[in-house]
C-alpha positions in Angstrom: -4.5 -59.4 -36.4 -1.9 -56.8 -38.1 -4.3 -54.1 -37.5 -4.9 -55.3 -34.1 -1.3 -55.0 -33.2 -0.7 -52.0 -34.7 -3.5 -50.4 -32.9 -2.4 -51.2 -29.7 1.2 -49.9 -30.2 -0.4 -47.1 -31.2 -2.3 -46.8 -27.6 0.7 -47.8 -26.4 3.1 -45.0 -27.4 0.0 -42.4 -26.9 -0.4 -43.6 -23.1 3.7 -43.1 -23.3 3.3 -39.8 -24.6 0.5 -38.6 -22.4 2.8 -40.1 -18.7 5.3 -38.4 -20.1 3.8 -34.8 -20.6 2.4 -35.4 -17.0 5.7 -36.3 -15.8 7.3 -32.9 -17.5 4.4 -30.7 -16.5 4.5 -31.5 -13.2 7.7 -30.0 -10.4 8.1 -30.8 -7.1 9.6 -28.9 -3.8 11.0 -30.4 -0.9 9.5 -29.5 2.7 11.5 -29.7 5.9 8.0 -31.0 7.8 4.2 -31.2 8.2 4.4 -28.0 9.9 5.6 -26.0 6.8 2.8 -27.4 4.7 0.2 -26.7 7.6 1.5 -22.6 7.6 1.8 -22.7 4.2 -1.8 -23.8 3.1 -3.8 -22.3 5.7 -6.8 -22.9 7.8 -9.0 -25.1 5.7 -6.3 -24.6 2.5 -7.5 -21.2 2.6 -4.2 -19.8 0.9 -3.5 -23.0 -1.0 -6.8 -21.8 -2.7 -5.4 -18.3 -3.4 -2.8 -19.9 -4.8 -4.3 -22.1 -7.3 -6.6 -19.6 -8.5 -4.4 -17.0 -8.8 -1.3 -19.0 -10.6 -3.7 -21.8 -12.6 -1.8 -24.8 -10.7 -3.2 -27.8 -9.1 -1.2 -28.8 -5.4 -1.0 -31.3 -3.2 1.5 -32.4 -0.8 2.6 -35.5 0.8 5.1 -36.3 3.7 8.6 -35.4 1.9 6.8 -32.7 -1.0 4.9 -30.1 -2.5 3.7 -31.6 -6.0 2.6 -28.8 -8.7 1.1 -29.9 -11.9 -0.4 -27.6 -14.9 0.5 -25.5 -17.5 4.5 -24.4 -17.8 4.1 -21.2 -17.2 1.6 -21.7 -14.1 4.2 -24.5 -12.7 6.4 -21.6 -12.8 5.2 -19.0 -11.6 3.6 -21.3 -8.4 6.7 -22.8 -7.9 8.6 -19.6 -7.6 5.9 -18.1 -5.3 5.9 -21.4 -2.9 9.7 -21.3 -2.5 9.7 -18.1 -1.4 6.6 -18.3 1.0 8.5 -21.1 2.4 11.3 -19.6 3.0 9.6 -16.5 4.9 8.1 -19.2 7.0 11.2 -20.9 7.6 12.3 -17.3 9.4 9.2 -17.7 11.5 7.4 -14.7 9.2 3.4 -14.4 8.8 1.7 -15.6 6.1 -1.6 -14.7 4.7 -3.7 -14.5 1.5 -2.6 -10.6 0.8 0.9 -11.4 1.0 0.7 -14.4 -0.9 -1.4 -12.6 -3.7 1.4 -9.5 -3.9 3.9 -12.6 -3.8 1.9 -13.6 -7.2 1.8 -10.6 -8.6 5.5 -9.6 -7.9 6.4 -13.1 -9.7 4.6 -12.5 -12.6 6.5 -9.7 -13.3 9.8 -11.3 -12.7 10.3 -9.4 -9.1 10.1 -12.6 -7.0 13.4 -11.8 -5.3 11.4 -9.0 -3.8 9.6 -11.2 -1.6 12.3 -11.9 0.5 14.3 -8.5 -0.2 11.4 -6.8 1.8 10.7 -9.0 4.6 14.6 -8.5 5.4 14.3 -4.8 5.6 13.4 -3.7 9.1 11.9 -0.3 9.2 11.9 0.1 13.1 10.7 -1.6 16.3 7.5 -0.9 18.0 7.3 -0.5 21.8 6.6 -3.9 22.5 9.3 -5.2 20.4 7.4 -5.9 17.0 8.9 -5.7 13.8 7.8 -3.2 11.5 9.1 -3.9 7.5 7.8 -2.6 4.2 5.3 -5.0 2.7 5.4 -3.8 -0.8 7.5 -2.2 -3.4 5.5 0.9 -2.9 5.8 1.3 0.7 9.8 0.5 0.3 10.1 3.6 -2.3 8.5 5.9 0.1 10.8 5.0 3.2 13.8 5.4 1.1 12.0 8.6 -0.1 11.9 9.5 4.0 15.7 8.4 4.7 16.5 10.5 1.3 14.8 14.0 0.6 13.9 17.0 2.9 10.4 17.2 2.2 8.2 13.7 1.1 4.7 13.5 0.0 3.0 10.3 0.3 -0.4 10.2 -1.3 -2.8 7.0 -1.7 -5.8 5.5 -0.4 -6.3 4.0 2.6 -4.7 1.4 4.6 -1.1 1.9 2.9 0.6 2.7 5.8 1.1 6.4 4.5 1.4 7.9 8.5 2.3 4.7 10.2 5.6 4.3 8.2 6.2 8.2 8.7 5.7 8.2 12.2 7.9 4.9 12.5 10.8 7.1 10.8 10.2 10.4 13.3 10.6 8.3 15.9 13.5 6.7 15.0 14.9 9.8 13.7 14.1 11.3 17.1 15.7 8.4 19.1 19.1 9.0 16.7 19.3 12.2 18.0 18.8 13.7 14.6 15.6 16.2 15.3 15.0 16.9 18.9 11.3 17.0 18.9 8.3 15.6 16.9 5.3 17.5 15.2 2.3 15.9 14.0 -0.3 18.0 12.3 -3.8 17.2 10.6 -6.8 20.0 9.6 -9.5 19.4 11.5 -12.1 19.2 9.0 -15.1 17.1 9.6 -15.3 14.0 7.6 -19.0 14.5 6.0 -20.7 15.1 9.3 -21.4 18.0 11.9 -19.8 16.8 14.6 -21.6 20.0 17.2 -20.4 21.0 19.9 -17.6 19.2 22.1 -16.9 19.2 26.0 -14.0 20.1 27.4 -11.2 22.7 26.9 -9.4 23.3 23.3 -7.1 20.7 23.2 -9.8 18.1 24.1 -12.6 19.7 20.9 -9.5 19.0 18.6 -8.7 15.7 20.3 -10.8 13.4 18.5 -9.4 14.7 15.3 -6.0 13.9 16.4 -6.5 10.5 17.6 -4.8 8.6 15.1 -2.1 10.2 15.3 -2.0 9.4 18.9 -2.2 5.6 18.1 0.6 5.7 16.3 2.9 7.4 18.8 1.7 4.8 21.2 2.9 2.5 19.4 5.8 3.0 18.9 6.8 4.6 22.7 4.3 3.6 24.8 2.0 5.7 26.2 4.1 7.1 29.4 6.5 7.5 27.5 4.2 9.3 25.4 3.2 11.3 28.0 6.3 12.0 29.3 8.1 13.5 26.3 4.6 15.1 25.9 5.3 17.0 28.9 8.8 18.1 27.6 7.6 19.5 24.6 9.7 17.2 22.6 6.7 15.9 21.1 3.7 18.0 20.0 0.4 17.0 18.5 -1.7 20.2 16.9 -4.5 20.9 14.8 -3.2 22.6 11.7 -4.0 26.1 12.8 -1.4 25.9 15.5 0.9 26.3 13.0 0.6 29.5 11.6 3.1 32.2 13.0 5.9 29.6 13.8 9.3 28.6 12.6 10.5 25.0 13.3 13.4 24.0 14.0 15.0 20.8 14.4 12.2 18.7 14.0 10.2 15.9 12.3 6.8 17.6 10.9 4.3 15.8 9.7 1.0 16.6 8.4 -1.2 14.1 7.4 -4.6 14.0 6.2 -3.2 16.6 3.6 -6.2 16.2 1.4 -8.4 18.6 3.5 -6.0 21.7 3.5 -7.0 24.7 1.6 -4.5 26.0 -1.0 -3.2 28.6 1.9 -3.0 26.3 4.7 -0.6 24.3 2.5 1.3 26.9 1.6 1.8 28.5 4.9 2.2 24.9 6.5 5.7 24.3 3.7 6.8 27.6 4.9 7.0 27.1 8.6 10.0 24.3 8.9 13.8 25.7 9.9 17.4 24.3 10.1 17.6 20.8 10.5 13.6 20.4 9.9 12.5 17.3 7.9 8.7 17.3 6.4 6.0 14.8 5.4 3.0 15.2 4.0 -0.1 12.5 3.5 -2.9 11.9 2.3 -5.8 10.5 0.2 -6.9 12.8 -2.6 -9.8 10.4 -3.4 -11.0 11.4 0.1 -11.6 15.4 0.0 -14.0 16.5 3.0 -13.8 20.4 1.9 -16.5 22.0 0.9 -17.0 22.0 -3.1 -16.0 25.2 -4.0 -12.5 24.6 -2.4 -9.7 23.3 -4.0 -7.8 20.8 -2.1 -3.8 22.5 -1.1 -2.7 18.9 -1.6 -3.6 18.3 -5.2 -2.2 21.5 -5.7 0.7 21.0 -4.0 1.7 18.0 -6.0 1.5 19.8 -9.2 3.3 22.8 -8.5 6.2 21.4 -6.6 6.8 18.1 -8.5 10.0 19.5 -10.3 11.4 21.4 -6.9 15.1 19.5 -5.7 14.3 18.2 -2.6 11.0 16.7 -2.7 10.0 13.8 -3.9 6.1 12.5 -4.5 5.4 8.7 -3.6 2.0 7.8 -5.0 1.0 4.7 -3.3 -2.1 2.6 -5.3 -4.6 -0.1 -4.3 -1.5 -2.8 -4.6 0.0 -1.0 -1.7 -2.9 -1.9 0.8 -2.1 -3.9 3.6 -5.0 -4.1 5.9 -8.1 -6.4 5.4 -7.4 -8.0 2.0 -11.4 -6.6 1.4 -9.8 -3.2 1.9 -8.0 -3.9 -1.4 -11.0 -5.0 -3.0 -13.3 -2.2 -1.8 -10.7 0.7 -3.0 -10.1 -0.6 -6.6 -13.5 -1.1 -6.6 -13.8 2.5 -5.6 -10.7 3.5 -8.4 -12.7 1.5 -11.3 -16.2 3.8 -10.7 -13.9 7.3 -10.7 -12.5 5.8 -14.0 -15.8 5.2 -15.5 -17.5 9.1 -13.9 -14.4 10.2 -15.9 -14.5 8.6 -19.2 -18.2 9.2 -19.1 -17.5 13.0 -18.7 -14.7 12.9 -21.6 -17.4 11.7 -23.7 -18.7 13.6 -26.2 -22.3 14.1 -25.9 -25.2 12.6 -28.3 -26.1 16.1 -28.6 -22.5 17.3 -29.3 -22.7 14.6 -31.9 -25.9 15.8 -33.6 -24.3 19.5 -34.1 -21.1 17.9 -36.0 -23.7 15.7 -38.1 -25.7 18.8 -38.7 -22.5 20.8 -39.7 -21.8 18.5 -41.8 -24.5 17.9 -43.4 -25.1 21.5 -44.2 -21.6 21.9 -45.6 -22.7 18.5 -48.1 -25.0 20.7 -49.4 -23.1 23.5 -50.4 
């Protein structure tokens, strides 16, 4: 009977232990109502299940709460992430599974004040009235990079919002009276494919080359306006070669799609901005359409003029995607095969190896 008893205190004090440890591994977080937990966790829970995989947590909700149970360290880092993500709802901010992963990752590494830091820096307003703010720490360097310094170089892959944010800032700049007239630039290099022969005069053959550059400007002024300031020559959009043989003055120059200029179309591109210029140059050096035997001018570039006053280098990575989240996916995919190509040519060969063994061998002999 003795044993009896004692074995049940003993169940007793473990079931005690065990409601306990549930009770301390466990946090909750007040909601204001249904329709922050319904913008919070998605269609179908789709980011509540980005945010237990990513963090290790279990969530629920009820009518009052956001309950978190797990590990410490998971309850942490979750309940950090969902504060935050509640309080860019509560300023009526988007929420989706890209943010909330960069939220993650920005809370793992103690940054979580970021969140919010960058959703309250407006960058500038589109035509329609949009908002346009820095979505990552990345993208936040290299607009206070374009505020800063004379000359910036944003290089990265796709989809980080390399000319987007620049032509945001020429536009602005423009509009604040600071240059008096806008020059965007690309090479128009082919991207893999023979594109043959195009209709039209000049300016339409080199059009098609140009067009994202147009889409931007749209943006940001509409296209009469567009047109209009088009017309006054306050804003010019060129093929590369247009450039050569001109000084510019008082203006916002920017040449994107960097990666295909030669070594001298660089060159004589950094020569060509005046008094009062400002300059910007993008692009992706993982996507080089030259032909083989050139050398791109923007990797060049970047290594010759990293240490020059005045210019500053923003590399942008895979972290500073923000279109489709599969973007994201596809260019670190993209990253982790160029990592392997180049540890496989570091390598040293079997048959490297066989001469050192030989050599070796022969000198055991001696």
């Amino acid at each position: 009977m003795h044993l009896i008893t004692m074995e049940l205190k003993k169940g007793a004090a473990k079931d005690g232990t065990r409601r306990k440890m549930e009770e301390i591994n466990q946090a909750a977080i007040e909601i204001n109502s249904m329709d922050e937990i319904i913008r919070l966790f998605g269609a179908f829970d789709e980011n509540l299940k980005v945010i237990e995989v990513e963090t290790g947590a279990a969530i629920r909700a009820d009518a009052e709460s956001i309950v978190i149970t797990g590990e410490p360290e998971s309850i942490r880092t979750a309940k950090n992430v969902i504060e935050k993500l509640l309080a860019l709802i509560r300023r009526d901010e988007k929420i989706d599974r890209g943010r909330i992963r960069y939220a993650i990752d920005l809370a793992r590494e103690g940054n979580a004040d970021l969140i919010l830091e960058l959703a309250d820096d407006v960058v500038a307003f589109t035509n329609r009235g949009k908002q346009i703010k820095c979505k990552t720490i990345g993208q936040k360097r290299y607009i206070n990079a374009l505020k800063r310094k004379t000359v910036v170089f944003g290089v990265g892959p796709a989809g980080t919002g390399k000319t987007y944010l620049a032509v945001a800032m020429a536009v602005l700049a423009f509009k604040n009276k600071e240059v008096s007239r806008i020059i965007l630039t690309r090479p128009a290099v082919e991207a893999g494919e023979k594109l043959g022969f195009l209709p039209g005069d000049l300016q339409n053959k080199v059009d098609p080359y140009l067009r994202p550059l147009y889409d931007a400007l749209y943006d940001f002024l509409g296209a009469e306006n567009f047109r209009l300031l088009s017309e006054r020559g306050a804003i010019e959009v060129a093929p590369l070669a247009y450039m050569r043989g001109r000084t510019l003055n008082d203006a916002y120059i920017i040449l994107d799609e960097a990666q295909n200029c030669t070594i001298e179309q660089m060159k004589m591109f950094l020569t060509r901005f005046g008094e009062g210029s400002r300059v910007v140059v993008t692009g992706d050096i993982t996507q080089i359409d030259l032909p083989i035997e050139k050398k791109s001018g923007l990797i060049h570039a970047v290594n010759v003029l990293k240490d020059v006053e005045g210019i500053e280098i923003v590399r942008l990575t895979a972290r500073d995607v923000v279109r489709h989240e599969m973007v994201q996916r596809i260019v670190q995919a993209y990253e982790a095969a160029a990592e392997r190509a180049s540890d496989k040519r570091n390598a040293p060969s079997d048959v490297d190896g066989m001469k050192r063994n030989t050599h070796g061998g022969s000198m055991d002999n001696r």
